[in-house]
C-alpha positions as CSV (number, residue, x, y, z in Angstrom):
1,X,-7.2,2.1,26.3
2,X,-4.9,2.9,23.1
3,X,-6.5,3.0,19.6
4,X,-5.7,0.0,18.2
5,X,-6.7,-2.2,14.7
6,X,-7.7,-5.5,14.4
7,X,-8.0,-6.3,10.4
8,X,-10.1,-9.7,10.2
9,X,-9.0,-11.8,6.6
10,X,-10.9,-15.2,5.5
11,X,-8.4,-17.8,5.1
12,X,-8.1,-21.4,3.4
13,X,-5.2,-22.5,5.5
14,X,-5.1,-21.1,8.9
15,X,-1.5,-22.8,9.9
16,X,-0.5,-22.3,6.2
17,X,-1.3,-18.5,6.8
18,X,-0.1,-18.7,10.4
19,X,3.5,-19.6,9.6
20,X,3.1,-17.1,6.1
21,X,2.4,-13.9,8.9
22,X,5.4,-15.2,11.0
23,X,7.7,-15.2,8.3
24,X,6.9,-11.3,7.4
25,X,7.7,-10.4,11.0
26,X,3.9,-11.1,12.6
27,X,4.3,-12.9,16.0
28,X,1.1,-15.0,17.0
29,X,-0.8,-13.9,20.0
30,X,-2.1,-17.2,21.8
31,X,-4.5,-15.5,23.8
32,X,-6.7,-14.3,21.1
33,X,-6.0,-17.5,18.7
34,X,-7.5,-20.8,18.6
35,X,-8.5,-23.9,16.6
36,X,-10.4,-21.7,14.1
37,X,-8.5,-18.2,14.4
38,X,-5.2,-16.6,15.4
39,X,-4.8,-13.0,16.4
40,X,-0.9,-12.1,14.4
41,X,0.8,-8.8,15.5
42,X,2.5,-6.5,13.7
43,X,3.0,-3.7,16.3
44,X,1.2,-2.9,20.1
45,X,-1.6,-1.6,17.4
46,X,-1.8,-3.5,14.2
47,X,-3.3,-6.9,14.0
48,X,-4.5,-9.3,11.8
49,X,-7.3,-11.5,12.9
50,X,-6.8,-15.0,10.8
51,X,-10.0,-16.4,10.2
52,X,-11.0,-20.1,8.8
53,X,-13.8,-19.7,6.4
54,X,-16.2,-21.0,9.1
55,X,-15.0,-18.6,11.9
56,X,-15.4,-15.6,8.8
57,X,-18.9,-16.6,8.3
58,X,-19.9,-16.3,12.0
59,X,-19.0,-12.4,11.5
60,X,-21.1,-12.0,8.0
61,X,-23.0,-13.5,6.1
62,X,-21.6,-11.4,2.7
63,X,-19.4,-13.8,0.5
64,X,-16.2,-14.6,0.5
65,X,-14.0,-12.7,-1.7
66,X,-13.1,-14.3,-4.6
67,X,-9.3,-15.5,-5.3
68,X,-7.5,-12.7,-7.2
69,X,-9.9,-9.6,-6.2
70,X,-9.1,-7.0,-3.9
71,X,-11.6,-5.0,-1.9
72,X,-8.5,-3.3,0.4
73,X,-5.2,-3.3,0.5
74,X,-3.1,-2.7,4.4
75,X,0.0,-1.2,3.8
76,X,3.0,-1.8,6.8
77,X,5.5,1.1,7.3
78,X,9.2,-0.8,7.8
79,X,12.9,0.7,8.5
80,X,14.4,0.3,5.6
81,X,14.4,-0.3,1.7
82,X,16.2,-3.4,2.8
83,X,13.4,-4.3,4.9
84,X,10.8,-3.9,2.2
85,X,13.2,-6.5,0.1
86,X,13.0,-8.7,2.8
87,X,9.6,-8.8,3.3
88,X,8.9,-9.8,-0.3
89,X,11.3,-12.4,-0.3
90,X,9.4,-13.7,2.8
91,X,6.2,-13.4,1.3
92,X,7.8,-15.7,-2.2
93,X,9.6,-18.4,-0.1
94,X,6.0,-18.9,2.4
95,X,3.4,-19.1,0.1
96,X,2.4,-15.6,-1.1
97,X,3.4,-14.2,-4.2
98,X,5.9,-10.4,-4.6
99,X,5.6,-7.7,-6.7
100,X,1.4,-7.7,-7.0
101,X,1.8,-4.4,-8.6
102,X,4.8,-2.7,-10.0
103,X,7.6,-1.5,-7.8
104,X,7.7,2.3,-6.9
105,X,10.8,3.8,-6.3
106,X,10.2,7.8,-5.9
107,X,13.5,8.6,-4.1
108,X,12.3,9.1,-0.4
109,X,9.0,6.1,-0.5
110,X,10.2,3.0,-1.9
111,X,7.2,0.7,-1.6
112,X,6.6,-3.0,-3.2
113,X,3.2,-4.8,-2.8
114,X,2.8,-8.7,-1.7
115,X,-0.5,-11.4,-1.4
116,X,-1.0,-13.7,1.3
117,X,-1.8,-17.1,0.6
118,X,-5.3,-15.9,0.0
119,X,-4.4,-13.4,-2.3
120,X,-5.1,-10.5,0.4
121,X,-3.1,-7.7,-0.7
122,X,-0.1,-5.8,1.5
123,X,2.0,-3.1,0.6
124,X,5.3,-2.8,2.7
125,X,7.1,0.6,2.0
126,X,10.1,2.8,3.4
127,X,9.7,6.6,3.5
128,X,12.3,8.8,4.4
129,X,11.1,11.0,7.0
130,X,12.9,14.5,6.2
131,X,11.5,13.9,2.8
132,X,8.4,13.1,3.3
133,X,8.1,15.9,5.8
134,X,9.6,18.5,3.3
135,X,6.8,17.7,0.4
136,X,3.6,18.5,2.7
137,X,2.1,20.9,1.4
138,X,1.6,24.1,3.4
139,X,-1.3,25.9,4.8
């Protein structure tokens, strides 16, 4: 079996944060979803595990994280600067908030943070592969 992620978040409004995930590019999996969960997939690896606060509690018994704090944030590789635009214009028009942190532009890694409805934090960024591949170090 492949390596693969499953990222579980606490959320407030599970079709609220349902139809947020779809609108950055997330596609619900039905087999793994239900009344009180849905599994959202980003690629054959990623996914986020949507979790009503009820559901979250049946996996710990630690507290929710309070609105505004961040424990972790998931950052998504995309295609493009253009892409990254997108993405937080997606995340402004369905209930998440852009920007979270200031923009970096470093020439070959553009990268711009979003929050969920829940205030989980994402950062979507482009990197240009030559480039990035030209400033590993060596050794």
């Amino acid at each position: 079996m492949a390596k693969m992620i499953f990222v579980s978040l606490p959320v407030a409004d599970l079709r609220a944060s349902i139809a947020f995930y779809e609108a950055l590019g997330f596609r619900q999996n039905p087999k793994f979803s239900d009344d009180a969960s849905a599994c959202m997939v980003w690629s054959d690896a990623i996914h986020a595990m949507l979790l009503t606060h009820d559901k979250w509690r049946t996996f710990t018994e630690r507290p929710l994280p309070a609105p505004g704090t961040a424990g972790v944030m998931l950052s998504l590789s995309l295609e493009s600067r253009e892409a990254v635009d997108a993405m937080n214009l997606a995340a402004t028009g369905n209930g998440g908030k852009a920007d979270v942190n200031p923009v970096q532009d470093l020439g070959f890694m553009y990268a711009r943070d979003l929050a969920d409805p829940d205030d989980h934090l994402w950062g979507a960024f482009w990197m240009d592969p030559e480039a990035a591949g030209a400033s590993e170090p060596k050794g």
